[in-house]
Each structure stands twice: as C-alpha cells, then as structure tokens.
N, C-alpha and C positions, 0 to 999 in steps of 0.2 A: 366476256370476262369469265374467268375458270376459278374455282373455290380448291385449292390444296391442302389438303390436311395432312400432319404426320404426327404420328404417336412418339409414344414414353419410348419406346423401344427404337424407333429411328435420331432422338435425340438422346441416349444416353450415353455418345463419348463423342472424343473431335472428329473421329473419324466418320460417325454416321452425319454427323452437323455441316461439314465438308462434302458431303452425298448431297445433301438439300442443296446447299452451293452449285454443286455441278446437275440437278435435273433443273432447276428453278432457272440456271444461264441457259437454257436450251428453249427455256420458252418464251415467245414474242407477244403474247399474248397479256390483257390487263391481269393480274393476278393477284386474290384472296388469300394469305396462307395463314393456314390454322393450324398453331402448336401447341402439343400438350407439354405435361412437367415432362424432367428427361429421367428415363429409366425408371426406378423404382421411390423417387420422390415423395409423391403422396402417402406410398407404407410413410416414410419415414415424419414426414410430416404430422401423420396420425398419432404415433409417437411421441411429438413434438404435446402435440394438443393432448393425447391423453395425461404424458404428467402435467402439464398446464391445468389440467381438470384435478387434477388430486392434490393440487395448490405446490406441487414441487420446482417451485421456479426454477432452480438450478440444476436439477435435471430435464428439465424444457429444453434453457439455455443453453446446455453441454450437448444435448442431441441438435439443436436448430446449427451450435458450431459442425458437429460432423457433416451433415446438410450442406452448409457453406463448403468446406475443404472440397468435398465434393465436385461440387462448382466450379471451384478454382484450379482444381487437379485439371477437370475439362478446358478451362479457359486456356491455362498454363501449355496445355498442349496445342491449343487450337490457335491461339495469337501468336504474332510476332513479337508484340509487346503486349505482353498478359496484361499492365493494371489497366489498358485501355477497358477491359469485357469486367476486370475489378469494379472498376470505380463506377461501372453500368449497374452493378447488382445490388453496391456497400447500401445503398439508401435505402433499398427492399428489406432486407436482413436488419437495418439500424430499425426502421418502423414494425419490425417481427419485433426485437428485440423489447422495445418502446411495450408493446402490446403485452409479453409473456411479463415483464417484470411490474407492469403497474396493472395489470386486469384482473378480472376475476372473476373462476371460471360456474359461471350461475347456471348457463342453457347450454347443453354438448352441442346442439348442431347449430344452434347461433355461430359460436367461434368457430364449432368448424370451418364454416363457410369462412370467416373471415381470414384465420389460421391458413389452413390447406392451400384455399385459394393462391394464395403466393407462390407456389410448383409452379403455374404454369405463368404466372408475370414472369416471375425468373428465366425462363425457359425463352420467352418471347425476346426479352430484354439483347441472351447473347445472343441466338437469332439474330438478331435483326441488327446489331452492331458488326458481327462477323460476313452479314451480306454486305453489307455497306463496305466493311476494308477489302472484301473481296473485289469490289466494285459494279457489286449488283446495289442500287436505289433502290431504298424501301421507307415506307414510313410505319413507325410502330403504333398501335391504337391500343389505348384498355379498355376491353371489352365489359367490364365493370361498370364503367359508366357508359355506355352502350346497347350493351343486351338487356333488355328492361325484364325483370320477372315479379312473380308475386312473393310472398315472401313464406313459402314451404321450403325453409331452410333444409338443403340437403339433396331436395328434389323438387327443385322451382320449375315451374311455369313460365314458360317464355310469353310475353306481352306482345303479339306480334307489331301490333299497328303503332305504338311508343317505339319499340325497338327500331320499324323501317323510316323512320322518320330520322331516327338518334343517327344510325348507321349512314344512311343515304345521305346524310350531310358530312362525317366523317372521312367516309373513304370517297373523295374525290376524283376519279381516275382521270379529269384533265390538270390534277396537279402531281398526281403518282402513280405511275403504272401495276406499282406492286405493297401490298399493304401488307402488313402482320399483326394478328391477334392473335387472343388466347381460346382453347377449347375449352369445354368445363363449367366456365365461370358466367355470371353477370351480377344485379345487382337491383334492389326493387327500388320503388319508386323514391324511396328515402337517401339510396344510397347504400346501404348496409349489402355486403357482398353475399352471395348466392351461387349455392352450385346447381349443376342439372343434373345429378342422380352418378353416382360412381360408375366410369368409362364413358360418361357423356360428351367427350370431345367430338366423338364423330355427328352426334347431335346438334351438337355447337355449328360444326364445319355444313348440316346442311341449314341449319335457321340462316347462318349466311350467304345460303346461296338462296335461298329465298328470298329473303329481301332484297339482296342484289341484284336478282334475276338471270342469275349465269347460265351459261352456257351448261356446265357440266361441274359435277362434283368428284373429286380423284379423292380417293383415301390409299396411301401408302402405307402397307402394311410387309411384316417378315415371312408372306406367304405367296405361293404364284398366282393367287388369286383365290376365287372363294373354291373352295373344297369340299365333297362330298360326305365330310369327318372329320375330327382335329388329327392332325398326322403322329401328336403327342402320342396320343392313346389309341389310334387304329390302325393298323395295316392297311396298307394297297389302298391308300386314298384316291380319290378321281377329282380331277380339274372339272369346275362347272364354267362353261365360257357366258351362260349368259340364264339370267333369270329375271322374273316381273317381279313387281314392287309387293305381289300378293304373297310370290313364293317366299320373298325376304322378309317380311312379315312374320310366316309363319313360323320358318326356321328362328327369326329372331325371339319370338315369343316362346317356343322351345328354350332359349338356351344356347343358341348359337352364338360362340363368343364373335365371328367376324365383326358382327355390325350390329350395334343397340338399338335396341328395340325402336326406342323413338324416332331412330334417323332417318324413317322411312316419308312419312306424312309429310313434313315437309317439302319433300323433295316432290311426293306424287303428286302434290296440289297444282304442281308448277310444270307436270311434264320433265323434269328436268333427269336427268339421267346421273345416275353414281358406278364410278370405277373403280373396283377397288384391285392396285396394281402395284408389286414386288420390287420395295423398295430397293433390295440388293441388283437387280435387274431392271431398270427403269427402262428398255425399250422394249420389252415384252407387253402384251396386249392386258393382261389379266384377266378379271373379267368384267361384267356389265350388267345392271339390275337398271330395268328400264319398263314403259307399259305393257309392251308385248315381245316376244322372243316370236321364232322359229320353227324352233320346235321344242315341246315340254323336256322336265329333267327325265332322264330314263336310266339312270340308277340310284338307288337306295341312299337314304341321307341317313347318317347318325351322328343323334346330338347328346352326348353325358353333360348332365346337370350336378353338381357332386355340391355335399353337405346341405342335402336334406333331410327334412324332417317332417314325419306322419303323423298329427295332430287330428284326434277325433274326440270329438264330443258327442256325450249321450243326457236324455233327461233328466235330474235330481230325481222326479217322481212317476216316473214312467205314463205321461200326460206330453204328448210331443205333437206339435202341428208344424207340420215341414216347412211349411212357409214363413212362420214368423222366427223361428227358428234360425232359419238362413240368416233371414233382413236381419237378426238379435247378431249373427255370428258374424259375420263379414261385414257389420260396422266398426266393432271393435278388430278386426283383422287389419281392415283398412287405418282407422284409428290409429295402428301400431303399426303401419307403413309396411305389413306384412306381403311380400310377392305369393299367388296361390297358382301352382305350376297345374294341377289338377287334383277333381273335383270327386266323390262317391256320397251318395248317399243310400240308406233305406229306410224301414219303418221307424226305427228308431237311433239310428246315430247319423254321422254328417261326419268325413274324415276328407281334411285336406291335408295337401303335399306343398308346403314352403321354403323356403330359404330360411337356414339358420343364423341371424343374424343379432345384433346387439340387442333389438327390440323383442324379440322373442317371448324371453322369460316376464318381460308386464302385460302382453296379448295374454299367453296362458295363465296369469294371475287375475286377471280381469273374465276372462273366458269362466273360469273358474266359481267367477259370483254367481251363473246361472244355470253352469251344466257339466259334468261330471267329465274331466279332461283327460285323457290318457296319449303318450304320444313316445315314438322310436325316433331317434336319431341315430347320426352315421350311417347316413342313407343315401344314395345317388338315383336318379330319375334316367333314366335311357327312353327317345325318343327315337324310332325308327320312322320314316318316311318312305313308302315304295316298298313295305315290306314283303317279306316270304317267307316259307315255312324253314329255309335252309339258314337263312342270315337273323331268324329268331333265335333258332337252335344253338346255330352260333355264340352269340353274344348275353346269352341267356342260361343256357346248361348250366347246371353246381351250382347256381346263386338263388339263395335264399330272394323269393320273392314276395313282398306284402302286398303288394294292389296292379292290376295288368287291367287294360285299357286298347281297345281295339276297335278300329273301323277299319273300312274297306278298304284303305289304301295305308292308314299308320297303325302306331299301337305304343304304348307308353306303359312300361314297364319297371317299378317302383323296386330295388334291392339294396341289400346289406351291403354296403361297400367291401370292399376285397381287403 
C-alpha cells in the first residue's frame, strides 16, 4: 500500500485535478490519497473566520460565496455535468453557512479549526466524485473522525494508538483499493475538528502512512524534487536526488518550505521512505529522503526564513540568573505558541529570533511583566548549510546584519529584509 498526497497547488483548477486522474490510473497498487484545500483556499477561508470573529456575518457570508464560485468555476470546467460535483459540496457550504450565521465568534483557534477545516472536505469531496466519473473506484473517508488528536486547537497532537485503530478499520483495502482523505485536519476525542499546524498536509499524508504501514509515502509537489534553495529567490539551484530522514530534519527545522517539520518522525519510526516527485512530470524520479543515502549532500543548502523578528530581553534590575531566566522566558514563548528559529545569549540579556505571527504582540506583553523587552522586525533569517567563505560573501554583502551564527559546517545569518 502506497500513501499519496497532493497539495493546494496541484488541486487548484480542472486541469491539475485531471493530472491526479491520469498519475492515480497508472497505479496498481492499494492506494492512500491525501488532499489538501485547492489553491489558495485556506487564505480565503481565514478571511471567512476573521469577519466571523468581528461578529460581521454578512461579510463572512459574501466571502464563504466567493469560496463557493470558486469551486464551481472548477467544477464547471472539470464535469460533464457540473451539478453532479454541485450537489457533492452544497451540504458542506449549507453547514458553513449554518455555523457563520448562528455562532459566535468567543475562541479564534477553536473556530478556526472548525471554520478552515472545510478547504480540505471540500477538496476531497470533488476529488473523489471526479475519480469515480472518471472511472477510477474510490471511497471517500473524513479524516475528522478518524485522526484522533488532542485538543491544541490549531496545532493538535496526533493520538497515535486511537487514530490506528479508528483508520485500520476505515480504510479497508479488501473492500477498496483506493481511498481519499483530507490533509490538515482531525479531530479530538470529543469530536470538535482540529488542525495540525498550518501546511501540515504533508504531516497528515505520513501519520497515514504510519498507521497503515505502507510501503512508501509520495508527496507531489510544483518542483523536480528537493532542491538545494527555493528556485523563487536563488539562482542556479541544484537537484538533491536523495537525502536521510536527519538531513530533512534539519533543513526542515531551518525553514525549508519542501517538507514540515513534523512529517519526518513518523515516517522514520517505520522505516518507511518519502518521495517527494514533480507533479507536472510524474515519470520523473524526484527525489528520496530515506535512512541512509550513498553519498552525503555535497553542495550548499540555503534556506530564507522571511518576516522575522529579534526579540531580547534584559533584567528590570540588573540582578539576572541565566537559568531561571530562560525557564521564566520560553514558558511564556511557548505559552504564545511562539516558533524560536535561534537562540543568543550573555551576561545580561537573552535575544531570540521568531516568526512574526498573530500571537506575537500578547508573548511581548506578558514578556514585558518581568523583563525589559526590545525587539526589530522586517527581518529574514538566511541558513546556509555546507558553507564558505565565497557563497557567505555572496549572499550576505550590503545587508544589514543583527545576529550571525556559525559552526563548522553552517551559519545562520539574521538581516534587514531588502
């Protein structure tokens, strides 16, 4: 059994939906496929839930219709008879609707979960109607009630040993060769829906290959595989054909958009191998993150992190013990679901490097009760891997730098954005 997963970017018109159609006919194999919302969904969804949150129903409702058209514009092109993939989605959108016009908006990432979550039902729904007319058999699952998590709305916890039990009874593959679920999503023990951290499809796609125990996990992505840089922002990027579950790791924890952080540990418990291969080109190799390679990478990684921000604290009374200090600072970091890309300290202050995010400004209000806070934004983080003196130089000249970071083989380099 093989685990498929395809992103926002591989479902977001009929034509890339007709691609899954034609890699998905080619394979004989039992098969997992995991799909996210299509295109740029979740933005708009956000949208959805923020007026939701400022009590403006009918500007909820006027954006959840753009949403919808949306949808239908895809359907409209991708059927032969559109309301077949309609009348698939009308009950998801009547139950949004149900929710914006009678709820009320108390907790943001409570609803989020529940709100947002629906990008990727939606997603699965035409999927899986348009394999079927195509005349590939599938059965559709909601991973909702299935992927069991805790209830850290926004960044749930997958429950493994509830989940392999929920799923393994599920996806039956002596009564379905080919299944479809959602990335993203699950749902805790009560029921109440759950994300796994924003771009956690591919997450998603290996917890099920875990519990399944597959064979192999493919993520189809708009790249010919993992790459040495984002090709967006760097020249002469290099194809990596193959890297360990340590190197992807590392890179992920950098900042590397290929693969979330989390997608790894699942997969490594089990041995199980992730491909990550060029949806436009689906007979091409890509590449393979596995326990051991060949041979090590042997040119230069760079990873831009962009809209950071340099947060340091120092003592009210110049009385500072480094230790309790920390533990005081990165509870409340943690607390406010703060990410810390990297770390400085000295005699007297402590300056980490974050993601600029919604929760930001209550960490530094809280930060605030015990230590004297100062902090820069419009800041990007540059990780080099495999560095040298010429590709620092590089990438580094004219830019205002606040905090540089070097060992033997990387260096992390903290500047003013351009």
């Amino acid at each position: 059994m093989k685990v498929y997963k395809f992103g926002g970017a591989s479902v977001r018109s009929a034509e890339g939906i007709r691609n899954i159609a034609h890699i998905v006919s080619g394979v004989n194999d039992q098969l997992f496929i995991v799909v996210s919302a299509m295109g740029k969904t979740t933005n708009a969804m956000e949208v959805v839930l923020d007026y939701f949150m400022k009590a403006n129903h009918q500007a909820s409702l006027d954006k959840l219709t753009e949403v919808e058209t949306y949808h239908h514009d895809i359907i409209t092109e991708l059927f032969a008879q559109p309301e077949t993939g309609k009348a698939a989605i009308k009950p998801l959108f009547d139950e949004l609707r149900q929710y914006i016009t009678n709820g009320i908006g108390d907790d943001y990432d409570r609803w989020y979960d529940r709100l947002v979550s629906y990008g990727e039902v939606i997603s699965t729904k035409i999927v899986s109607v348009f394999l079927a007319e195509s005349g590939i058999d599938n059965a559709w699952l909601d991973l909702r009630q299935l992927i069991v998590t805790d209830s850290n709305y926004r960044e749930a916890n997958v429950r493994m040993d509830e989940s392999q039990i929920r799923l393994q009874q599920a996806a039956d593959f002596s009564k379905n060769r080919i299944y479809i679920g959602q990335g993203f999503i699950g749902a805790n023990i009560k029921g109440d829906p759950t994300t796994l951290g924003r771009e956690g499809s591919d997450y998603s796609a290996a917890v099920v290959g875990n519990l399944l125990n597959a064979e192999s996990v493919t993520i189809w992505k708009d790249v010919p595989g993992i790459l040495n840089a984002d090709p967006r922002i760097f020249e002469n990027t290099v194809h990596i054909p193959e890297l360990t579950y340590l190197d992807a790791v590392e890179l992920a924890y950098s900042g590397a958009q290929i693969i979330h952080p989390k997608t790894i540990k699942p997969l490594e418990n089990k041995q199980i191998p992730l491909y990550v291969r060029p949806f436009g080109s689906p007979t091409e190799a890509g590449s393979v993150i596995k326990a051991t390679t060949e041979k090590p990478i042997e040119v230069p990684i760079l990873i831009l992190r962009k809209n950071q921000v340099l947060v340091t604290i120092r003592p009210r009374n110049f009385s500072f013990v480094l230790e309790e200090s920390l533990s005081k600072a990165f509870a409340v970091m943690n607390k406010h679901r703060l990410k810390v890309a990297m770390i400085q300290s000295s005699a007297i202050s402590i300056s980490v490097c974050v993601d600029n995010t919604r929760y930001l400004a209550g960490a530094l209000d809280e930060l605030g009760n015990d230590f004297k806070v100062t902090y820069n934004d419009g800041l990007e983080l540059l990780t080099i891997r495999g560095l040298n003196d010429e590709i620092v130089e590089k990438n580094t000249t004219g830019r205002t730098c606040l905090l540089t970071q070097r060992t033997r083989r990387s260096g992390r380099f903290l500047m003013k954005e351009i």
